[in-house]
C-alpha positions as CSV (number, residue, x, y, z in Angstrom):
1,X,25.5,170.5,190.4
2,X,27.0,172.1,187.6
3,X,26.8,175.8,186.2
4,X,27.7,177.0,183.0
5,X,28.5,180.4,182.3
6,X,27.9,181.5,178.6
7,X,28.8,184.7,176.8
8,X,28.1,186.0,173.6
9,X,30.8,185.1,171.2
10,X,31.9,188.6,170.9
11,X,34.0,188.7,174.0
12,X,36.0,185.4,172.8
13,X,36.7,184.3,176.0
14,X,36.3,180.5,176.8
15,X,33.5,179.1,178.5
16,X,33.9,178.6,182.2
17,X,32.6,175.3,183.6
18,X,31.8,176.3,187.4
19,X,31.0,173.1,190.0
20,X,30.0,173.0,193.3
21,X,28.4,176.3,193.2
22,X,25.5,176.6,195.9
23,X,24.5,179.9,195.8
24,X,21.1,179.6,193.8
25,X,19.8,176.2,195.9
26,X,21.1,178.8,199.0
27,X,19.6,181.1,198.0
28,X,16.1,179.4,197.5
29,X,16.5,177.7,200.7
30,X,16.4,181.6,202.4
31,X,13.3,182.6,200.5
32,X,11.5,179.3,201.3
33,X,12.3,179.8,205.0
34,X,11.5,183.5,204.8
35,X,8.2,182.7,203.4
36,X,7.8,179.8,206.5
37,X,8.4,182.9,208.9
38,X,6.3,185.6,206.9
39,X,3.0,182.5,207.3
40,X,3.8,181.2,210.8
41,X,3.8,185.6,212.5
42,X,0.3,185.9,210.4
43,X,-2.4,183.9,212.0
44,X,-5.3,186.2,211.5
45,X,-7.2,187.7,208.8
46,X,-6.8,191.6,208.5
47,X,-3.1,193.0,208.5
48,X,-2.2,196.2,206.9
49,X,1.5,196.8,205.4
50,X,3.7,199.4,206.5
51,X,5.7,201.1,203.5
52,X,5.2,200.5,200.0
53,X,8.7,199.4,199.2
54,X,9.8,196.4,197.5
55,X,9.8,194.5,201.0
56,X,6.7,195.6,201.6
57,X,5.5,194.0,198.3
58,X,7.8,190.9,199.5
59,X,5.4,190.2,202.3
60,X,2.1,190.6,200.3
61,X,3.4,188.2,198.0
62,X,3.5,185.5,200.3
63,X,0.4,186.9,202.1
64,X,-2.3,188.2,199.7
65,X,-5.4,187.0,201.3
66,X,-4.2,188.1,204.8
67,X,-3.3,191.7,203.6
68,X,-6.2,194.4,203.5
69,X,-3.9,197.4,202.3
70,X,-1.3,199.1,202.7
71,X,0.0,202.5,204.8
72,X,2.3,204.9,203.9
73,X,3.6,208.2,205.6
74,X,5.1,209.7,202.8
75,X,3.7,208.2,199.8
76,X,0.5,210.0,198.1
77,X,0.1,207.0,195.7
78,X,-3.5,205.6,196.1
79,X,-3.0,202.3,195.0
80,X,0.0,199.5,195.1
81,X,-0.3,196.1,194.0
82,X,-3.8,196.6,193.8
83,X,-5.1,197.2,197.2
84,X,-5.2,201.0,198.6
85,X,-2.8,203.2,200.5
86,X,-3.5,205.2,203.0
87,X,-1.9,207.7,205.0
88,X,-1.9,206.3,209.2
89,X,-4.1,209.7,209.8
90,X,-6.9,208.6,207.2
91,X,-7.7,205.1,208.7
92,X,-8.0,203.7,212.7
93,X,-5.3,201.1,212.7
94,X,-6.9,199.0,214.6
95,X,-5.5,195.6,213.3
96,X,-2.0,194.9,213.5
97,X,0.6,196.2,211.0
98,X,3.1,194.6,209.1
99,X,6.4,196.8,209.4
100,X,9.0,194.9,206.6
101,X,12.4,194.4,208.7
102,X,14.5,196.5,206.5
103,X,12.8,199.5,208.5
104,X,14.1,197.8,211.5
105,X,13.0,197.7,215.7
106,X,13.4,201.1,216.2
107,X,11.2,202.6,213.1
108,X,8.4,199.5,214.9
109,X,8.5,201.2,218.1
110,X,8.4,204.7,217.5
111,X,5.2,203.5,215.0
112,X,3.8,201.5,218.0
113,X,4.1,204.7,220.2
114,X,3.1,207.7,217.5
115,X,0.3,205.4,216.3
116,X,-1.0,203.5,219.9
117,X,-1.2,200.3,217.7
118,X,0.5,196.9,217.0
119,X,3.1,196.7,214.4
120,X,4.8,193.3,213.6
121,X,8.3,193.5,212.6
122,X,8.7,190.6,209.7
């Protein structure tokens, strides 16, 4: 595997030839086994997502047809990537909830507790 490294020819420095570098095929191999583990916790219909972060639009990637929208305590946006937000108060959350793991276990159990409901920590 080889990686070249070019700049524009205003910096004159010499190309660097860089072998052996894994990072990108690493780093490929993460999201393909992150997307394995996002499919394999989903194995019903309806979820709703918890946040409207960039994690939380992670997930709905990988998951569009299993996603119904999205929940938000602190957002007043209506809409993000096309399916509606609302606020936990507006909706009965009555299927489970996809809470991305950057908000970590304890965030997922004070939601389970405030909220009586299911949240999945991805």
């Amino acid at each position: 595997e080889i990686l070249f490294v070019i700049t524009k020819q205003k910096y004159k420095r010499p190309y660097k030839l860089i072998t052996n570098d894994n990072s990108l095929k690493n780093s490929i191999n993460y999201l393909k086994n992150l997307k394995i583990k996002i499919l394999k916790n989903l194995n019903q219909s309806d979820y709703y997502i918890f946040g409207t972060t960039v994690n939380a639009a992670f997930i709905y990637e990988f998951a569009k047809d299993k996603i119904s929208f999205f929940i938000d305590e602190n957002n007043d946006k209506k809409y993000f990537k096309k399916l509606n937000v609302y606020k936990p108060n507006e909706i009965n959350l009555k299927f489970n909830t996809i809470v991305p793991s950057i908000f970590g276990k304890e965030l997922t159990n004070k939601l389970q507790k405030k909220y009586n409901s299911k949240f999945i920590l991805i």
